[in-house]
C-alpha positions as CSV (number, residue, x, y, z in Angstrom):
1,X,-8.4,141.4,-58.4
2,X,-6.3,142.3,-61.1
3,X,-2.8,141.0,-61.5
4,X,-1.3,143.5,-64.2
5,X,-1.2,141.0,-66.9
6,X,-3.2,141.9,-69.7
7,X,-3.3,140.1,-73.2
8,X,-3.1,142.8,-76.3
9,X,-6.5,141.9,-77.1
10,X,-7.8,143.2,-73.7
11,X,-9.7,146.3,-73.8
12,X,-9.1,148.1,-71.1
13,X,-5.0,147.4,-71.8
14,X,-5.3,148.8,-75.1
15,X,-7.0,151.9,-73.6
16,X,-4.2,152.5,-70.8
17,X,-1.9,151.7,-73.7
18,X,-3.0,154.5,-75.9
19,X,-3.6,157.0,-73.1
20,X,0.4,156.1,-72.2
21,X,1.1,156.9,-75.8
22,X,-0.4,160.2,-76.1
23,X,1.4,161.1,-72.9
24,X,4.2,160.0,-74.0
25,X,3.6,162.2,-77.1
26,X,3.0,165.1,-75.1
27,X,5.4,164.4,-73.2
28,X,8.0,164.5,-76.0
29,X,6.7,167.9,-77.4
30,X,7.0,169.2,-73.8
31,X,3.4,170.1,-73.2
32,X,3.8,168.7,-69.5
33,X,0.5,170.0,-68.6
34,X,-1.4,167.9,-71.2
35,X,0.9,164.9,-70.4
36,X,0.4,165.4,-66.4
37,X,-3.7,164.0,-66.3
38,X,-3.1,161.4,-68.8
39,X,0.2,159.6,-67.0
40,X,-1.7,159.8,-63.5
41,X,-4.7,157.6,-65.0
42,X,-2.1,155.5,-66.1
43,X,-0.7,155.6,-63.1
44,X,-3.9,154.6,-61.3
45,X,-4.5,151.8,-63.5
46,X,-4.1,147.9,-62.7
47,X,-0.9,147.7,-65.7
48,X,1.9,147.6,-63.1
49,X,4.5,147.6,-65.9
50,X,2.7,150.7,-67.5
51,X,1.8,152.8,-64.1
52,X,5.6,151.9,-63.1
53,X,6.8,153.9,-66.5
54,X,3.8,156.3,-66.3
55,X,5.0,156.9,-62.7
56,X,8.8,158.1,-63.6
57,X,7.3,159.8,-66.4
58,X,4.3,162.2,-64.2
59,X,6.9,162.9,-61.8
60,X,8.8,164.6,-64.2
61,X,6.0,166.4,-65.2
62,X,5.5,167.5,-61.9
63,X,9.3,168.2,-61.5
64,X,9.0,170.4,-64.8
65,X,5.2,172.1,-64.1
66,X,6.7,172.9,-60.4
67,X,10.5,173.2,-60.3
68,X,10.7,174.8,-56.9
69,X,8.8,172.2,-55.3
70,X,10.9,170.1,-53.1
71,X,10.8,166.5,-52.2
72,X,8.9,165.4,-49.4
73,X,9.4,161.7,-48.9
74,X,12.0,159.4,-49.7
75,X,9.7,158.0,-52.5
76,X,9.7,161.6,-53.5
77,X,13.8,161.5,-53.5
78,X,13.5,158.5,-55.9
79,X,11.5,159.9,-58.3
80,X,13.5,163.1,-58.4
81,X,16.4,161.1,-59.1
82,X,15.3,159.1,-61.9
83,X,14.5,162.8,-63.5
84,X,17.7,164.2,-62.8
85,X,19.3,160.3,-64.2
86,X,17.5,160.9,-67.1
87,X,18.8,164.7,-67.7
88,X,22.0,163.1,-67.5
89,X,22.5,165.6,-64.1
90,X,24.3,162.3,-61.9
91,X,25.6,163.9,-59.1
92,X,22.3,165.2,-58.1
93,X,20.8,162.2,-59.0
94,X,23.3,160.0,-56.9
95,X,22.7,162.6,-54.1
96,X,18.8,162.2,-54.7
97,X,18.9,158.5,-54.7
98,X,21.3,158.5,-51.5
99,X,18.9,160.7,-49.7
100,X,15.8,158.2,-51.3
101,X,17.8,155.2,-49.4
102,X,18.7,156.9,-46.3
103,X,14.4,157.4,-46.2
104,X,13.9,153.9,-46.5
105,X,13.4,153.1,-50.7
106,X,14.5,150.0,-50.9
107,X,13.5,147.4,-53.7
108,X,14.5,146.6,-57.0
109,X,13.4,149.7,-58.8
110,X,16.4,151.2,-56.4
111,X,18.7,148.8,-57.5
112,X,18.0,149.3,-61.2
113,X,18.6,152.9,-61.1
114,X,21.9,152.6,-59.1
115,X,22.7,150.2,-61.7
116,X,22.0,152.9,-64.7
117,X,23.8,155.4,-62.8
118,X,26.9,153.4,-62.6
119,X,26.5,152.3,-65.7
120,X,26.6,156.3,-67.1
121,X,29.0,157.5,-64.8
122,X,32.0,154.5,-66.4
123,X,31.7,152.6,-62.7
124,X,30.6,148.5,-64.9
125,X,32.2,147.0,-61.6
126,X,28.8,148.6,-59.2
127,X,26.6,149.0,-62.1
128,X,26.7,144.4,-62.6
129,X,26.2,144.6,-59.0
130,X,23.2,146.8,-58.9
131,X,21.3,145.1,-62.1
132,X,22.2,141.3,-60.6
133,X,20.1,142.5,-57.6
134,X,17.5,144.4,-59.1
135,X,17.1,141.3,-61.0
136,X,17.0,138.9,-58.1
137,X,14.5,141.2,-57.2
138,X,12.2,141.2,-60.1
139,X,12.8,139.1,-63.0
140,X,11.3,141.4,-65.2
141,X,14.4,144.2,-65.0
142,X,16.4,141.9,-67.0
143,X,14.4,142.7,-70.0
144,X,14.1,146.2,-69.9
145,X,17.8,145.9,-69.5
146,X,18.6,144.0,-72.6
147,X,16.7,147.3,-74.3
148,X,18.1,150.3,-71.9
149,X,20.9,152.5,-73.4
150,X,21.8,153.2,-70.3
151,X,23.9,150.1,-70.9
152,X,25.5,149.9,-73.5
153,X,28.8,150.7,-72.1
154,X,28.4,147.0,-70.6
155,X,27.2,145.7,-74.2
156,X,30.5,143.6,-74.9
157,X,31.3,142.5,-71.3
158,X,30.8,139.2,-70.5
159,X,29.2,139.2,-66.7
160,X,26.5,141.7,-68.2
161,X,25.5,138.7,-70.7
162,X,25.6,136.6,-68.4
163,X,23.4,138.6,-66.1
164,X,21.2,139.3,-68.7
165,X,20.8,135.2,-70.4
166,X,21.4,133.0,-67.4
167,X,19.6,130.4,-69.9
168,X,22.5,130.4,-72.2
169,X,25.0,128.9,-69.8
């Protein structure tokens, strides 16, 4: 059984890596269709970091390829909301994510997005809230944190560094 951890020598991780890159390349151009089949290997792969990314990524390309399509479960509602967060659209994407908790999303993931969503839409008192406990529940949201723009409103505060480098206290 795989856990997901892969060393950069590994083969197979270098292989998901590069397929995630040309995604991601297609991706960028907007050639959806091309990106679509690449992302869902990536997505089926045993790299949970990369088939978490590739997962927000394919969903877009299915939200792009098939705009009329509607969600149909509240993992559906999630992924739709990530989309709309990152088309900076964040009324639908609060309604999306409220209609993803009200299904029965819970976790982490949830909590980061709430926290980016606050964190875009000038609320730093919920988006601390939402990263502490997206953190709590899985350590490794306080690194892609330190990177995410999404943040940098929070940058100069305080609580977010402390959130972020509990190891410096």
């Amino acid at each position: 059984m795989s856990t997901g951890v892969a060393r950069p020598s590994d083969p197979q991780y270098q292989n998901a890596l590069e397929q995630y890159t040309a995604a991601m390349k297609f991706f960028g151009q907007q050639k959806f269709d091309k990106a679509k089949p690449l992302l869902e290997k990536v997505c089926e792969g045993p790299y949970r970091e990369l088939a978490e990314r590739a997962l927000v990524h394919l969903s877009a390309c299915n939200g792009r390829l098939n705009p009329a399509a509607k969600p149909q479960s509240a993992d559906d509602y999630y992924h739709q909301a990530i989309v709309r967060l990152n088309s900076a659209q964040y009324q639908e994407a609060e309604d999306l994510l409220t209609k993803a908790l009200r299904g029965g999303v819970k976790g982490a993931h949830v909590n980061y997005a709430l926290a980016c969503l606050r964190a875009q839409t000038q609320d730093p008192e919920a988006a601390l809230v939402h990263l502490a406990e997206a953190i709590r529940g899985d350590a490794h949201y306080r690194s892609l944190a330190r990177q995410d723009r999404d943040f940098e409103m929070l940058m100069d505060d305080p609580r977010f560094t402390e959130i972020l480098y509990p190891e410096s206290r």
